[in-house]
C-alpha positions as CSV (number, residue, x, y, z in Angstrom):
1,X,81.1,-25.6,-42.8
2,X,79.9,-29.0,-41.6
3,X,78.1,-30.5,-45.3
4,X,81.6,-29.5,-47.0
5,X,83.3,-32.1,-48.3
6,X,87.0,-32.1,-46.5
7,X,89.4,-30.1,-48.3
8,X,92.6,-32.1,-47.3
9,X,91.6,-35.8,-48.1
10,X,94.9,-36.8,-46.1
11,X,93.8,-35.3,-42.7
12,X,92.1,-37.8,-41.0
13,X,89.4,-36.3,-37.9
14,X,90.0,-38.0,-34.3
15,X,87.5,-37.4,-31.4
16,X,89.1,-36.1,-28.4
17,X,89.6,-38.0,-25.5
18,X,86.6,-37.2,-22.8
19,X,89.3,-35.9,-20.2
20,X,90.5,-33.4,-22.5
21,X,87.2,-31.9,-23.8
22,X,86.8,-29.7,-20.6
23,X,89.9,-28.4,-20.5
24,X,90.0,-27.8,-24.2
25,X,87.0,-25.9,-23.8
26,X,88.1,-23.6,-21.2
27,X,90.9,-22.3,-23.5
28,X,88.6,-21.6,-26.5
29,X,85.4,-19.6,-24.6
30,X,87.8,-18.2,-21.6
31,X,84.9,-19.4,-18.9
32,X,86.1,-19.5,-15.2
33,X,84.7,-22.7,-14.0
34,X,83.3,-24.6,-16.6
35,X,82.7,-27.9,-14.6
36,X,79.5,-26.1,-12.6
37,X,78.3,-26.0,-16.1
38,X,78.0,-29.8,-16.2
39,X,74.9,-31.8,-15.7
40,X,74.8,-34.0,-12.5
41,X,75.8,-37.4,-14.5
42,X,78.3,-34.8,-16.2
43,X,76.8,-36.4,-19.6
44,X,76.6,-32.3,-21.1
45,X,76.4,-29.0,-20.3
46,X,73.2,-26.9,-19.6
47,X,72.9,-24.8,-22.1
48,X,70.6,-22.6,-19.7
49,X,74.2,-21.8,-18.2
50,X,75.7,-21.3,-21.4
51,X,73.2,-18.2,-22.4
52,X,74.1,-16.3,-19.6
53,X,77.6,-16.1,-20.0
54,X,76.4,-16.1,-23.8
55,X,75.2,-12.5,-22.6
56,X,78.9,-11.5,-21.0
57,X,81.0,-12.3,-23.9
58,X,81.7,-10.5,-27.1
59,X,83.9,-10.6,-30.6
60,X,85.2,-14.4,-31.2
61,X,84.2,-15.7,-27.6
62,X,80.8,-14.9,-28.2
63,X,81.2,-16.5,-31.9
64,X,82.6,-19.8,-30.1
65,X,79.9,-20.5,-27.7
66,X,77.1,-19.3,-30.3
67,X,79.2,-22.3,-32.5
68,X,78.8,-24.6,-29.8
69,X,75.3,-24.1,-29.2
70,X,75.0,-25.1,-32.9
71,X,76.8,-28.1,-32.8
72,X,75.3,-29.3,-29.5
73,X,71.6,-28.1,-29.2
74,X,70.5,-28.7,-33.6
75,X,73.5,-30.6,-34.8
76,X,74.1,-33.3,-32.4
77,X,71.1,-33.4,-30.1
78,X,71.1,-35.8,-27.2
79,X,69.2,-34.1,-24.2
80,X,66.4,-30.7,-24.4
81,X,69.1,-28.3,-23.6
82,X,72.0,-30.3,-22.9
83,X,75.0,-29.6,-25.2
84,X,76.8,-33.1,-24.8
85,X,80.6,-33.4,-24.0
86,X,80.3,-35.7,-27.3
87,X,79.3,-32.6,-29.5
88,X,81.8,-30.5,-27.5
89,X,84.3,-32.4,-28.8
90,X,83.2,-32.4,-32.6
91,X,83.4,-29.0,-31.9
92,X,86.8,-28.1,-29.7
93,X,88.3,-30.3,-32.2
94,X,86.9,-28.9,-35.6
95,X,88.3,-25.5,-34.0
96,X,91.8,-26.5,-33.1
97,X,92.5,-28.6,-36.1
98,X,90.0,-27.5,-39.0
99,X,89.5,-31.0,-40.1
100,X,85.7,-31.6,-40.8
101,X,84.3,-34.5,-39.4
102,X,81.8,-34.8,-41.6
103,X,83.1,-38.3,-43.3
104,X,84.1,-39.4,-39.9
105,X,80.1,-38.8,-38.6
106,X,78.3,-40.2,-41.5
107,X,80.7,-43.5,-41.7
108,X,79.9,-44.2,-38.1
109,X,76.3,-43.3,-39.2
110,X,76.2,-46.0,-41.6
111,X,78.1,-48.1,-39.5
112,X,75.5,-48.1,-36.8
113,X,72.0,-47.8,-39.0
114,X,73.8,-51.3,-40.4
115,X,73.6,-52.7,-37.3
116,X,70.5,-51.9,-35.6
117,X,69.1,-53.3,-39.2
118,X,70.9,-56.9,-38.0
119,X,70.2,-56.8,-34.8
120,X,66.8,-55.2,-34.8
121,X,67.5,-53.5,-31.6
122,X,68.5,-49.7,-31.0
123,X,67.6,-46.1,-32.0
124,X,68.9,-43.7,-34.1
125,X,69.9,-40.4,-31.8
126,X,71.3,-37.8,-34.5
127,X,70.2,-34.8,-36.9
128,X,68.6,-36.6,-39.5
129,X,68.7,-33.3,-41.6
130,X,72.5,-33.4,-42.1
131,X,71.6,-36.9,-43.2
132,X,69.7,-35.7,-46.1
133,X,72.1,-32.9,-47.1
């Protein structure tokens, strides 16, 4: 899914706006009360949380949050069980519109590694593995 290349070279991949991500996410996993899922700076969500109602669900539901465990725990790590609202919205948008943001990732990628290597200041916070791939 994610180390495709995109099928439709036309379709571009936008990040959802940070207002929209919870909202978003409500409609695709059908969880009552998804903002007591939030961490206290509301950076993520604990995925401690997540599990339980992981346990609840079943058919495509279940599918969707074991997808956004993916994206947010291996693929875009930030904190030890924190799925960011970042990598929730790679994901609530690779599910509503298909388009891989795979190009879109590794530009900015490049984009930043360039400027840490001119400025000589920063750190690199991603999954190096999809790097590779």
């Amino acid at each position: 899914m994610l180390t495709e290349f995109p099928n439709n070279l036309y379709r571009i991949y936008f990040p959802l706006r940070s207002d929209k991500i919870i909202p978003e996410l409500l409609k695709l996993l059908k969880i009552a009360n998804l903002e007591k899922f939030l961490e206290k700076n509301a950076t993520g969500l604990k995925w401690r949380m997540l599990e339980i109602e992981l346990e609840k669900k079943s058919g495509s539901e279940k599918e969707r949050l074991i997808a956004l465990g993916i994206f947010g725990l291996v693929l875009f790590p930030s904190q030890t069980g924190v799925v960011s609202l970042e990598a929730a919205a790679a994901y609530v948008e690779y599910e509503n519109t298909q388009i891989n943001p795979v190009a879109a990732i590794l530009a900015e990628t490049i984009l930043t590694l360039n400027h840490y290597r001119k400025t000589g200041k920063g750190a690199m916070r991603c999954c190096t593995q999809l790097l590779y791939i």
